[in-house]
Residue frames relative to the residue before (quaternion, step in Angstrom):
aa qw qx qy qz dx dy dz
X 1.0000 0.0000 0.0000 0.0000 0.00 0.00 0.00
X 0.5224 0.6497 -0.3654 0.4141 3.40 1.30 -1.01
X 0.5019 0.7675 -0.2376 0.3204 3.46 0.83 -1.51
X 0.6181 0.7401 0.0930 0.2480 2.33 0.52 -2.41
X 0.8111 0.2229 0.0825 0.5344 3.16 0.21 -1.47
X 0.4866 0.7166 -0.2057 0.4554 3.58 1.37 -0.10
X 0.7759 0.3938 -0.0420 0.4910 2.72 0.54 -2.12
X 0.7559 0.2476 0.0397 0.6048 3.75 0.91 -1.85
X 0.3982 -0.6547 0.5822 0.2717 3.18 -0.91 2.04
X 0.5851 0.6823 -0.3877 0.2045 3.58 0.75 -1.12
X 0.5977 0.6196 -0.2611 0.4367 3.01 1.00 -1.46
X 0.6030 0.5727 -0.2851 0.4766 3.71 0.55 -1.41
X 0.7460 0.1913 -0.1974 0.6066 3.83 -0.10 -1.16
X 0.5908 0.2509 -0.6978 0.3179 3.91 0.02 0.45
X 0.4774 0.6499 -0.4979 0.3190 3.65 0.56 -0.74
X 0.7875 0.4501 -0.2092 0.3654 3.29 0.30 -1.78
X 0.6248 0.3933 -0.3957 0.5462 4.11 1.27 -0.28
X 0.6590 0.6308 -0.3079 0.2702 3.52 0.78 -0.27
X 0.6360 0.5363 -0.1419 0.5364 2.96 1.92 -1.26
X 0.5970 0.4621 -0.3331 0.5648 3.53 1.31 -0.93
X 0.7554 0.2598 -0.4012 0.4484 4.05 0.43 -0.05
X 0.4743 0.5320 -0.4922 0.4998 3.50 0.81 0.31
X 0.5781 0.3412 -0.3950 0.6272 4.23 0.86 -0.32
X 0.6781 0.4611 -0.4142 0.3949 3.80 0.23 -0.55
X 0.7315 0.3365 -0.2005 0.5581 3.64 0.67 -0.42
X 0.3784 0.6349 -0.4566 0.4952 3.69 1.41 0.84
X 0.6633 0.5329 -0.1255 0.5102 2.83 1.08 -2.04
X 0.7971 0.3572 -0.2378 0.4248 3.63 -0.26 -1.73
X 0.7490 0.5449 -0.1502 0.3458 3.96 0.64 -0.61
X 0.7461 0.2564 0.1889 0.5847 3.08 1.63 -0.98
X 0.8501 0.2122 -0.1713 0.4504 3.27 0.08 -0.32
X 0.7037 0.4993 -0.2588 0.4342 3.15 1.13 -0.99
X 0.4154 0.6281 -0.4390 0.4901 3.78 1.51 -1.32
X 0.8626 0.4489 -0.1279 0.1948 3.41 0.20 -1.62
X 0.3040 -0.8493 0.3344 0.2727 2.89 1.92 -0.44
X 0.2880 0.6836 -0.4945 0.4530 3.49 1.57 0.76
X 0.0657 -0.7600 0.6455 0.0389 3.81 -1.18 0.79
X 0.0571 -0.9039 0.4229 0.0298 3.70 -0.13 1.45
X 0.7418 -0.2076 0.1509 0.6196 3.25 1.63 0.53
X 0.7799 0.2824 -0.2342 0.5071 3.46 -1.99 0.18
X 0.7843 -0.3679 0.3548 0.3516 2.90 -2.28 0.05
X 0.4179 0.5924 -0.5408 0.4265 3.83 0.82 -0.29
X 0.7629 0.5155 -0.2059 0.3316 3.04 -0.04 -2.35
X 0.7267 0.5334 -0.2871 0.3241 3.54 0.92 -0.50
X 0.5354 0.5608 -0.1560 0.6120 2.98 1.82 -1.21
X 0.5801 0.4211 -0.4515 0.5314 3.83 0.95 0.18
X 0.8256 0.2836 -0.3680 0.3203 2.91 -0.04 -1.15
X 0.4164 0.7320 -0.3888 0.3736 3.85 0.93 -0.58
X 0.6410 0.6290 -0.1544 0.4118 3.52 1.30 -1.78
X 0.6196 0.4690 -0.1304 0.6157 3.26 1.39 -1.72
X 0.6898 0.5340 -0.3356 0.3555 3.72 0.61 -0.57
X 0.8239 0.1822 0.1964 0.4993 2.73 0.57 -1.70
X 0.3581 -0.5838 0.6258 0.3733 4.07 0.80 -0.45
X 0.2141 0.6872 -0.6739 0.1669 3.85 -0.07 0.88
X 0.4480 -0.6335 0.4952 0.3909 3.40 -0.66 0.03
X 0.3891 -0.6492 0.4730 0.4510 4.10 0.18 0.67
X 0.8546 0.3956 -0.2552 0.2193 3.71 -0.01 -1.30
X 0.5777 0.4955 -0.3589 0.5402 3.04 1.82 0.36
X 0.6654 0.3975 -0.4163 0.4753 3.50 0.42 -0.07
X 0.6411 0.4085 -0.4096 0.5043 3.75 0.90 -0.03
X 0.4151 0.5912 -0.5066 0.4707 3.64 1.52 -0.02
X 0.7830 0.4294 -0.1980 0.4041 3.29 0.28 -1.73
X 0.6126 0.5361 -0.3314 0.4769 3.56 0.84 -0.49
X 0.5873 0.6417 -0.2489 0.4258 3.00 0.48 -0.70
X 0.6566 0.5859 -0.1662 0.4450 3.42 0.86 -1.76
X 0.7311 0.5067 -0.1810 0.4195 2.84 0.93 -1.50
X 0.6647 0.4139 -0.2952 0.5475 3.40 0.97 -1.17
X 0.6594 0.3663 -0.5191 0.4019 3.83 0.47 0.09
X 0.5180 0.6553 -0.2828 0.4715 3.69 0.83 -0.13
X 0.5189 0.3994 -0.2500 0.7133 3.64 0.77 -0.50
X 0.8332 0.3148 -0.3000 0.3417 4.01 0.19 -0.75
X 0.4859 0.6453 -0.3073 0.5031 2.88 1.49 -0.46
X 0.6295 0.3034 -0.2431 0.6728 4.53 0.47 -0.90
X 0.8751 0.3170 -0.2482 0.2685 4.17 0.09 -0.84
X 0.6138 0.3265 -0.2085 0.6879 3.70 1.66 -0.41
X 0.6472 -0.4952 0.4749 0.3324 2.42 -2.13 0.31
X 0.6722 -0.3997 0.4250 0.4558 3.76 -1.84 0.67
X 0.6799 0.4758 -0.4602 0.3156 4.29 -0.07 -0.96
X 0.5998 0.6300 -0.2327 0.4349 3.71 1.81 -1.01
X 0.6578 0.4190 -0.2462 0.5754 3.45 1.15 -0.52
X 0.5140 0.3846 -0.4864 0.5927 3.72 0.67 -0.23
X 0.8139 0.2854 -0.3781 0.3365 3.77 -0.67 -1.40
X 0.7596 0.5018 -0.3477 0.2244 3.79 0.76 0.80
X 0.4446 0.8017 -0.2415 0.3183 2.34 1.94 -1.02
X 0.7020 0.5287 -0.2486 0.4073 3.63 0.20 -1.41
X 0.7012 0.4256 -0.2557 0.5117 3.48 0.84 -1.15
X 0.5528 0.5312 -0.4259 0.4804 3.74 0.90 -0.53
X 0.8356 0.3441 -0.2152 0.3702 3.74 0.84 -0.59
X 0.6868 0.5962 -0.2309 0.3457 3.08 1.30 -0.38
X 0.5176 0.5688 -0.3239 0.5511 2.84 1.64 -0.66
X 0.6828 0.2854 -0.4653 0.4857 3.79 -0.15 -0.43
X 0.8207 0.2025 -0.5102 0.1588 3.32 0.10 -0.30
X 0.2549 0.7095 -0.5945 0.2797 3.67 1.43 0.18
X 0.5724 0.7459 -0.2517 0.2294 3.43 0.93 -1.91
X 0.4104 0.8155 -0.0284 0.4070 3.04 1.85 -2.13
X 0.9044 -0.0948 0.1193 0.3985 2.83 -0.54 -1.29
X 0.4264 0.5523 -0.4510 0.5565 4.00 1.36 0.32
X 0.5595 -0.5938 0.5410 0.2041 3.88 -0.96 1.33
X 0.1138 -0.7118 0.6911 0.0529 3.01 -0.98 0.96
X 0.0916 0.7789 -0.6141 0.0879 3.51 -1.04 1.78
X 0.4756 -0.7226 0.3566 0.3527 3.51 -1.46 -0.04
X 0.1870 0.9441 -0.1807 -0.2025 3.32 0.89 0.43
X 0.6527 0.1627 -0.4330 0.6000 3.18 1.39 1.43
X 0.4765 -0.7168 0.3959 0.3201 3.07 -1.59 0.39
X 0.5565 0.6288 -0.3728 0.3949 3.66 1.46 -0.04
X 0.5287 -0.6778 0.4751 0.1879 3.33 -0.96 1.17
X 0.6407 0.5304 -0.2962 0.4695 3.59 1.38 -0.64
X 0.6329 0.5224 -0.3056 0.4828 3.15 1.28 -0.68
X 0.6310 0.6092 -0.2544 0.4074 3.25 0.75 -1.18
X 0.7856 0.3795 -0.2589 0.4145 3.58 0.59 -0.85
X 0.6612 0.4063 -0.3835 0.5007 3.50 1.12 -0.62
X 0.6221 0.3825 -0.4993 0.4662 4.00 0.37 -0.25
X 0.5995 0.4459 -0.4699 0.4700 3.91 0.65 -0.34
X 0.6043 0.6128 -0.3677 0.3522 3.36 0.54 -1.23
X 0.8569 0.2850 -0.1840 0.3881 3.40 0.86 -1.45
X 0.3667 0.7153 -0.4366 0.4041 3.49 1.55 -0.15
X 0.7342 0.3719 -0.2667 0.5014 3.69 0.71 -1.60
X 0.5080 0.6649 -0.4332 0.3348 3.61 0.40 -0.33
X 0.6013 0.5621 -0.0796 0.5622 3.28 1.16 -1.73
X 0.8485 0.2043 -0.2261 0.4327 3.58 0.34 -0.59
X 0.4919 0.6254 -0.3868 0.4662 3.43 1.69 -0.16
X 0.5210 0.6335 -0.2239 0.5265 3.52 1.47 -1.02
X 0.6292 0.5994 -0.2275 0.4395 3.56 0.32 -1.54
X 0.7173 0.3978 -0.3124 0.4792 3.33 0.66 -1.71
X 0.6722 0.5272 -0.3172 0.4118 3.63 0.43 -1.38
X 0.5080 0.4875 -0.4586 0.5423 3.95 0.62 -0.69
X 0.8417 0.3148 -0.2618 0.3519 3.74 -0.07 -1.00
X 0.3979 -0.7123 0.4231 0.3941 3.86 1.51 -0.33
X 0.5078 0.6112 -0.4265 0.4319 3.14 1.20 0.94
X 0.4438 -0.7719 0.4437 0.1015 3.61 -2.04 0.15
X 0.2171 -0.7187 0.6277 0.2057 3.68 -0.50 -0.27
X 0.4053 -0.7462 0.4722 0.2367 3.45 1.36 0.43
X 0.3909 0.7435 -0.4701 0.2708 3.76 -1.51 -0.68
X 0.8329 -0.3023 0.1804 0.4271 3.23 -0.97 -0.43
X 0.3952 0.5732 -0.4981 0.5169 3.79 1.71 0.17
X 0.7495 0.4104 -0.4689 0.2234 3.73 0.49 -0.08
X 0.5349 0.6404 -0.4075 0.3709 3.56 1.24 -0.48
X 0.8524 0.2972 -0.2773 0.3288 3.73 1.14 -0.63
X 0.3394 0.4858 -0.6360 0.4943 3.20 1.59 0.95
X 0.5998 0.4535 -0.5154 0.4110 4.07 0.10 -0.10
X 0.7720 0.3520 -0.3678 0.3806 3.39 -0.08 -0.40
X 0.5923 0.5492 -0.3214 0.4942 3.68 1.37 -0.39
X 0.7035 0.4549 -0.2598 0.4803 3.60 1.21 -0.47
X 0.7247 0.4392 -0.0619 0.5273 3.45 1.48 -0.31
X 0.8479 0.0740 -0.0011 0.5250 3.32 1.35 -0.88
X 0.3885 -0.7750 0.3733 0.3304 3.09 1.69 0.68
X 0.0476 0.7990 -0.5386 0.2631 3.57 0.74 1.32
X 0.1563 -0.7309 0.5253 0.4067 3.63 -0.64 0.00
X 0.6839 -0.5872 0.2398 0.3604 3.66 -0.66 0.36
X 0.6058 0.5159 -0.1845 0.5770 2.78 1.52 -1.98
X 0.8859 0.2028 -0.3612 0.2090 3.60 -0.25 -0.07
X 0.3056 0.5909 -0.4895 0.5638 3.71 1.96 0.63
X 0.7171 0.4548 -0.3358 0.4076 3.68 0.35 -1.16
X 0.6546 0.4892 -0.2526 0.5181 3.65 1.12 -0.32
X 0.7552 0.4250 -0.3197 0.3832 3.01 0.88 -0.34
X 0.4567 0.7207 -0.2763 0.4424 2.94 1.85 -0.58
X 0.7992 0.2521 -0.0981 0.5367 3.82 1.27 -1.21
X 0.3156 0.6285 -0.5369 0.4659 2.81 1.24 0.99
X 0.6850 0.5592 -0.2645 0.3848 3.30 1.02 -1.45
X 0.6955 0.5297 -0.2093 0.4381 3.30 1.03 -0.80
X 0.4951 0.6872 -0.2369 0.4759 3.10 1.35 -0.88
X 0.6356 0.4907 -0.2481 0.5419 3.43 0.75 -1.73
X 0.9278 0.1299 -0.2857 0.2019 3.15 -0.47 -1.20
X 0.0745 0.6980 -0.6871 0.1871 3.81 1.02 1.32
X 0.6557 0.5592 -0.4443 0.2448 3.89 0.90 -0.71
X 0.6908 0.5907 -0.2838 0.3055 3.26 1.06 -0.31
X 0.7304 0.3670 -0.1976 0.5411 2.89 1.28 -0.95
X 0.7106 0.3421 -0.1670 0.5917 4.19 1.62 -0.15
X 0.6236 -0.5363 0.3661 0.4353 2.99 -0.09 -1.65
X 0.4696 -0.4704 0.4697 0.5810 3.56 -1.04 -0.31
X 0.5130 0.6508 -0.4620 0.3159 3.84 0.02 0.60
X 0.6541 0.5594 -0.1268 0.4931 2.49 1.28 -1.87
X 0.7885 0.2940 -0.2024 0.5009 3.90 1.00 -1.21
X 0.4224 0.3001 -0.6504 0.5554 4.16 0.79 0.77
X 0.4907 0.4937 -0.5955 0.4010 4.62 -0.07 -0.16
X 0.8068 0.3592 -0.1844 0.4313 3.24 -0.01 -1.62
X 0.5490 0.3350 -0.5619 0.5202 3.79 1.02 0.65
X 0.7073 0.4964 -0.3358 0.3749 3.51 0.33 -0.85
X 0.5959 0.5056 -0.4669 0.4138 3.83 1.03 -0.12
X 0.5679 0.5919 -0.3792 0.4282 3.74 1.50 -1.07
X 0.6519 0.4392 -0.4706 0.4008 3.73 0.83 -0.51
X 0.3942 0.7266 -0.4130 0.3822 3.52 0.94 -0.70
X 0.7988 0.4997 -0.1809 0.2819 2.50 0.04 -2.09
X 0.5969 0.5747 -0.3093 0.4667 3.45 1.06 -1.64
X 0.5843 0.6284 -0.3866 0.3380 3.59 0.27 -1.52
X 0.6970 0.5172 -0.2495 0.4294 3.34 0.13 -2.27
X 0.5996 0.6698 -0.2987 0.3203 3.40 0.67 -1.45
X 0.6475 0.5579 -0.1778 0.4878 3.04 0.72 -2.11
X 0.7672 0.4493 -0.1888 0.4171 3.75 -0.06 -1.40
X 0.6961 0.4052 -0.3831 0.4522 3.67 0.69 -0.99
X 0.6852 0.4462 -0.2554 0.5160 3.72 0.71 -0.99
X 0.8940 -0.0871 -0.2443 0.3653 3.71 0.55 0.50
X 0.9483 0.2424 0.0307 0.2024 2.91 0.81 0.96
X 0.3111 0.6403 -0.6974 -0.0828 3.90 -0.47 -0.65
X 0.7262 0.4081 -0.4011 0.3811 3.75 0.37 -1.18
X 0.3422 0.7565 -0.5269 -0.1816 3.24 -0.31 0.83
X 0.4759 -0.6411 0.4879 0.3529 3.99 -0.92 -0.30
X 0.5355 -0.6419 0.5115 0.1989 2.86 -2.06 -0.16
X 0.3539 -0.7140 0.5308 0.2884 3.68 -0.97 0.30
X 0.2075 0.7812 -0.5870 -0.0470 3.44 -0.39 0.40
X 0.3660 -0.5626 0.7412 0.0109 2.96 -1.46 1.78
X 0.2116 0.7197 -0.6591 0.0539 3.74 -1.17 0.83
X 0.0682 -0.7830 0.6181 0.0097 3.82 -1.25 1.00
X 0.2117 -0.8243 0.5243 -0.0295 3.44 -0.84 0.81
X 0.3079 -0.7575 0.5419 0.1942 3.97 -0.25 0.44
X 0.8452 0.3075 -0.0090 0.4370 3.28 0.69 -1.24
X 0.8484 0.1590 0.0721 0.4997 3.44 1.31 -0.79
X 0.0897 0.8731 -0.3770 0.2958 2.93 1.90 1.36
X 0.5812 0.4748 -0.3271 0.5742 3.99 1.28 -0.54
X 0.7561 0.4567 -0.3423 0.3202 3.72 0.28 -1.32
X 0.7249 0.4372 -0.2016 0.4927 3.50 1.48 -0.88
X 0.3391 0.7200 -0.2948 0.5289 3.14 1.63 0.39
X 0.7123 0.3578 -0.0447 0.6022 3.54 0.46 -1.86
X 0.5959 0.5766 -0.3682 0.4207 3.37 0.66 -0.47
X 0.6820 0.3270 -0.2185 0.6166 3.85 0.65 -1.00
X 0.6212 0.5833 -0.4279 0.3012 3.70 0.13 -0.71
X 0.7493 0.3232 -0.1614 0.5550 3.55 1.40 -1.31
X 0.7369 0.3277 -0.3669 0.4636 3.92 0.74 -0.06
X 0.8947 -0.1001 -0.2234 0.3736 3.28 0.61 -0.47
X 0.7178 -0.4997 0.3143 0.3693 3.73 -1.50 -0.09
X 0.8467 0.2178 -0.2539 0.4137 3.94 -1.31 0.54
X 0.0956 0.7223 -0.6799 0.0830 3.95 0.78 0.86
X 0.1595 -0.5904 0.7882 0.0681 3.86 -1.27 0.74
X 0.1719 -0.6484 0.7358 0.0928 3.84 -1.54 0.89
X 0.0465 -0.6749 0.7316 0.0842 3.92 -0.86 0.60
X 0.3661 -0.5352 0.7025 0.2932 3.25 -1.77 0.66
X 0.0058 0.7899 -0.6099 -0.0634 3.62 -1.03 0.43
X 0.1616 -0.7678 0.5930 0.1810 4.14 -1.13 -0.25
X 0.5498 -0.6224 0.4703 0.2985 3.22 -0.89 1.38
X 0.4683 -0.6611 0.4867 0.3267 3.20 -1.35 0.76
X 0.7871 0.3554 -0.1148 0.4910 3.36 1.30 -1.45
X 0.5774 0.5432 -0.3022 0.5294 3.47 1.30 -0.39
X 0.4611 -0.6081 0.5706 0.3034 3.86 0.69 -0.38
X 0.7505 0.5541 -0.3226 0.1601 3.42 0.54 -1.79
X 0.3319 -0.7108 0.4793 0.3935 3.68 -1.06 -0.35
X 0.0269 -0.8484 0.5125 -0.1294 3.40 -0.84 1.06
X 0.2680 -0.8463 0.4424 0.1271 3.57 -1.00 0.39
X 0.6173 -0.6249 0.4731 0.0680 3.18 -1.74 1.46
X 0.2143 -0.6707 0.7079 -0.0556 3.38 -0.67 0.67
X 0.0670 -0.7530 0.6211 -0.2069 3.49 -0.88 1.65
X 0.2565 -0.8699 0.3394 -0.2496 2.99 -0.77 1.01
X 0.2926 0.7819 -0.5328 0.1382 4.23 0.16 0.62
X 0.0835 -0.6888 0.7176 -0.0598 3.29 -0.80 1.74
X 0.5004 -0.4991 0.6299 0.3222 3.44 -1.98 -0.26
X 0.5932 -0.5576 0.4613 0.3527 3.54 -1.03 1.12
X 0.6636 0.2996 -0.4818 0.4876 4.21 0.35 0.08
X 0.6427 0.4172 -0.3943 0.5074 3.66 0.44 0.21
X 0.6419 0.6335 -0.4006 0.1620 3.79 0.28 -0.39
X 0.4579 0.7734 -0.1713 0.4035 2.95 1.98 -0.78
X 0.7529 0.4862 0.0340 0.4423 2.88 1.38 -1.87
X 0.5713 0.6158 -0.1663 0.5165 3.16 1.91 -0.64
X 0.7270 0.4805 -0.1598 0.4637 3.43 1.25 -0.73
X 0.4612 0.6193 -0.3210 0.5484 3.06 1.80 -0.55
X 0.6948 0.5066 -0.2383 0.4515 3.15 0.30 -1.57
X 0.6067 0.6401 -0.2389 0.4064 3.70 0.71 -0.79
X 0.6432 0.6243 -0.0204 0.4429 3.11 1.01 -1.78
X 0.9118 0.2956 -0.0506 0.2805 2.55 1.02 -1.30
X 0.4772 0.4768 -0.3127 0.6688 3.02 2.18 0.59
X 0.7374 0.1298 -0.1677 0.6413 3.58 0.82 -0.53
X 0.1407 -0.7264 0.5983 0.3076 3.83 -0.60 0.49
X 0.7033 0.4132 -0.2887 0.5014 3.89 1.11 -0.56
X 0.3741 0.6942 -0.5567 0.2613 3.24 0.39 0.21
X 0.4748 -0.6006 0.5984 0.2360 3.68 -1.56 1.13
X 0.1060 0.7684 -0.6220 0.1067 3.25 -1.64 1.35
X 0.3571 -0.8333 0.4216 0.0208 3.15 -0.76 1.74
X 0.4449 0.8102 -0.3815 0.0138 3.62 0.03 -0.28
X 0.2765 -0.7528 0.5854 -0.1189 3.10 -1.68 1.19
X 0.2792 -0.7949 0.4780 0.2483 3.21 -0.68 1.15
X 0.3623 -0.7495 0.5115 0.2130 3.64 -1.51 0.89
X 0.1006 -0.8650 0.4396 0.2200 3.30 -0.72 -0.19
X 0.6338 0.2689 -0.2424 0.6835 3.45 1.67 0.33
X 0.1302 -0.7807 0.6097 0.0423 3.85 -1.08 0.85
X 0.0769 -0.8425 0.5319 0.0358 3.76 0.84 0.26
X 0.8651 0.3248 0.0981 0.3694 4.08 -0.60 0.62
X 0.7836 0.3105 -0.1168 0.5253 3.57 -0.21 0.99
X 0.8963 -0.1933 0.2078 0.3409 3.46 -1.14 -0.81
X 0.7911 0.2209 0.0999 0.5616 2.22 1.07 -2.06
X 0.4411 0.7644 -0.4154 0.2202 3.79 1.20 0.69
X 0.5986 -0.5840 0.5217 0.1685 3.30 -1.22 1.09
């Protein structure tokens, strides 16, 4: 996909309308039926809805404005382009995508929203794009007050989060925490990943060739470090490794089973970039 989006501007801006109606059908499908508010200009435009009958896609219009306006006098000019568009498109995706309920459980409701926005929060980031909102107040305070982002921007949907009690319940705001984990999760998984693999770091005293010859003929990308004991002084060598998590099982056997004392390191990856075995 990486590739992808490189090579073919197209590709990039389908990604980037695709991801911004995949949050719009979070919102209009899910969250909103449900009246659950999990943050950002959305979350606001819900509860406001529940409050007051705003129209959602206008107050994330007007928000939005606003938050590009603040970026416009406090960031730099490249920071207001790479938002703008998303700040506008989304309400009107919002607009003109049906807004239904299409369950009536609240548990349901938050984890398929939860994981919808994830997916399109992801999407955007794959493409180096935004949906603007409330991501712009904590690059200001990080450029000015050495704020970190990630924890103003949390704190920011926290606020929102909280005040589902007013406008629902205290039900309604432990959901709208439990969709942000979702959300994170999806996040986590779309930006690197399901296939991931293993590192395997492997040293031998005695039987450092046989487990050698061994990987060279079954499997693919053997790395050799020189290393030096810490406590031994001596100089010796490292044996590196990247398998797939249905082989790793099978690798250790196999290990085990030429050396039974042999030293084994492993760590799970979650990006392989390159080679054989690249993503």
């Amino acid at each position: 996909m990486d590739r992808q989006i490189h090579k073919h501007a197209w590709f990039r801006w389908g990604v980037f309308v695709i991801a911004l109606e995949i949050i719009a059908i979070s919102i209009n499908y899910f969250y909103a039926p449900a009246g659950i508010a999990a943050g950002g200009t959305t979350g606001l435009a819900i509860l406001l809805d529940a409050a007051f009958k705003f129209n959602r896609p206008l107050v994330v219009f007007v928000a939005n404005t606003f938050m590009i306006v603040l970026a416009y006098f406090f960031l730099d000019k490249k920071t207001v382009k790479n938002i703008a568009l998303g700040s506008y498109l989304l309400p009107l995706l919002m607009y003109i995508t049906p807004s239904a309920q299409l369950t009536k459980s609240m548990l349901l409701a938050v984890t398929y929203g939860g994981a919808l926005m994830g997916l399109g929060v992801a999407l955007l980031y794959r493409v180096n794009a935004s949906s603007g909102g409330t991501t712009v107040p904590p690059m200001i305070l990080k450029k000015y007050f050495y704020i970190n982002p990630s924890a103003s921007l949390l704190a920011i949907d926290l606020c929102i989060i909280v005040a589902n009690i007013f406008t629902d319940s205290v039900e309604a705001m432990l959901m709208a925490a439990f969709s942000q984990v979702v959300t994170t999760l999806v996040m986590r998984y779309t930006e690197s990943g399901l296939d991931h693999k293993y590192q395997v770091k492997i040293m031998s005293n005695d039987h450092f060739d046989e487990i050698k010859q061994m990987l060279k003929e079954d499997y693919a990308g053997l790395t050799i470090f020189n290393v030096v004991g810490g406590y031994s002084n001596d100089s010796k060598q490292q044996l590196l490794i990247i398998v797939d998590t249905r082989d790793y099982g099978h690798l250790i056997y196999r290990i085990h089973e030429i050396d039974p004392d042999a030293f084994i390191v492993s760590s799970n990856v979650m990006n392989v970039h390159g080679g054989r075995l690249g993503m």
